[in-house]
N, C-alpha and C positions, 0 to 999 in steps of 0.2 A: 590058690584061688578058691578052693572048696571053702576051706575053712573061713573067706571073707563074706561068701556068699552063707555062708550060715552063721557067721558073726553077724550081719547086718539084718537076715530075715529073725532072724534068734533074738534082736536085741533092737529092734526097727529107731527106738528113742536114743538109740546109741550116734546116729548120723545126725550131724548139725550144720546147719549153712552155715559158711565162714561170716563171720562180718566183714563186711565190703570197707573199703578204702573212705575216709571220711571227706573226701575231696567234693568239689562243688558241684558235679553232677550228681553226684548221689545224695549230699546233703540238700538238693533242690527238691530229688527227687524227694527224701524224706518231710521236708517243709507239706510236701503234695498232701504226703499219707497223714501228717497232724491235721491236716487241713480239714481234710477229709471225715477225721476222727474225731475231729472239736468238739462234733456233738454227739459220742458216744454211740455212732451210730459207725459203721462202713458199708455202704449200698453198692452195690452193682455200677450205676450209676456213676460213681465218686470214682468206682475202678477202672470201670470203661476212658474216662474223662483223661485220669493219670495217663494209662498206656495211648492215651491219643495224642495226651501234650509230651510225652517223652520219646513215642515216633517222631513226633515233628520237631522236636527243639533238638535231638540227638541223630537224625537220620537214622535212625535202625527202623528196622522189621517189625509187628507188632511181637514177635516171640519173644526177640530178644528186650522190646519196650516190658512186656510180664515178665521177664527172668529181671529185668532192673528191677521193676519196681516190688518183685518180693526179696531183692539187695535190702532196695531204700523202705521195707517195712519194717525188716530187722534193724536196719540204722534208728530207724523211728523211734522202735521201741527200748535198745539200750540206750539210747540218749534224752533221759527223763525231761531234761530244759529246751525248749520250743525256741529260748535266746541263745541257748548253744549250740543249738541246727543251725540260727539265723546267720548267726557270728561268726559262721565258714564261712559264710557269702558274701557279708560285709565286707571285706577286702580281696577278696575272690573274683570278683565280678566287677563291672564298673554300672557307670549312673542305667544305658537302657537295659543291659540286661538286668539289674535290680525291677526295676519296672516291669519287664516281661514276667519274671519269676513272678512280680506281686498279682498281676492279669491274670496267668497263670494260676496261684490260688481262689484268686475269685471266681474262675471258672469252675476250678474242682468242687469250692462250696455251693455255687448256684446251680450246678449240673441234677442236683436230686429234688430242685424243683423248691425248696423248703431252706429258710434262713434262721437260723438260729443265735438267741444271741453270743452263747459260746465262741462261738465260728467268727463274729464279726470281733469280738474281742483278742480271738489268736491270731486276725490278719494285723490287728492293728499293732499289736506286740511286733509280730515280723516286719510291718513299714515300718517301725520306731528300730527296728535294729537296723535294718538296711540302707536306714537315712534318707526314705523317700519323703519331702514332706507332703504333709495332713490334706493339702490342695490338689496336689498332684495322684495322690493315691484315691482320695473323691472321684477324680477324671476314669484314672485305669477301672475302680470299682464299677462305676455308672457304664462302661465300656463292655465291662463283664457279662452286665443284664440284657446287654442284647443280644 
């Protein structure tokens, strides 16, 4: 046990979170953290928003909603394509939970108060994977802002 405990203070860069399971909670969760990220920014704000919608759409705790979603940041981040988060979901989910998920980003983006056009181009990527159409996501979007 000595020698784990001075392996890991010895070597701190040595311990790495696992990557998490690519399944459709987590891949939601990651859609959250691109969302969030579109504009090059991650606020306080965007964080708060995530662990709010992942207590509520997952029933947990808020600890456990921050232990998911620094899961679903590391998902974010090894998985370069925004339509390869999407494309878990796609058959993963049916018609309203697509819709919730896409509410769901619009809240993470207009949580910091500030729209960017980045942000509005990476939702519209993830409605064009998930098969919401362009009418329908207008509605959830305008739903967002209030």
């Amino acid at each position: 046990m000595l020698e784990r405990l001075t392996a890991f203070f010895g070597n701190p860069g040595g311990y790495h979170t696992p990557l998490p399971e690519a399944d459709a909670s987590h891949a939601m969760g990651a859609l959250l953290v691109r969302a969030a990220k579109a504009d090059h920014t991650y606020l306080v704000e965007e964080i708060a928003m995530i662990d709010k919608i992942l207590t509520q759409r997952h029933g947990i705790n808020p600890v456990a909603a921050a232990k998911m979603r620094a899961e679903c940041e590391l998902l974010e981040r090894k998985m370069p394509q925004t339509t390869d988060i999407a494309a878990i979901l796609e058959h993963a989910i049916g018609t309203e939970e697509k819709e919730a998920t896409l509410l769901a980003l619009w809240q993470v983006v207009y949580s910091d108060g500030i729209m960017h056009a980045e942000e509005d181009e990476v939702l519209h990527q993830i409605e064009a994977v998930l098969g919401v159409p362009p009418a329908r996501a207008k509605e959830l979007q305008a739903q967002a802002q209030v």
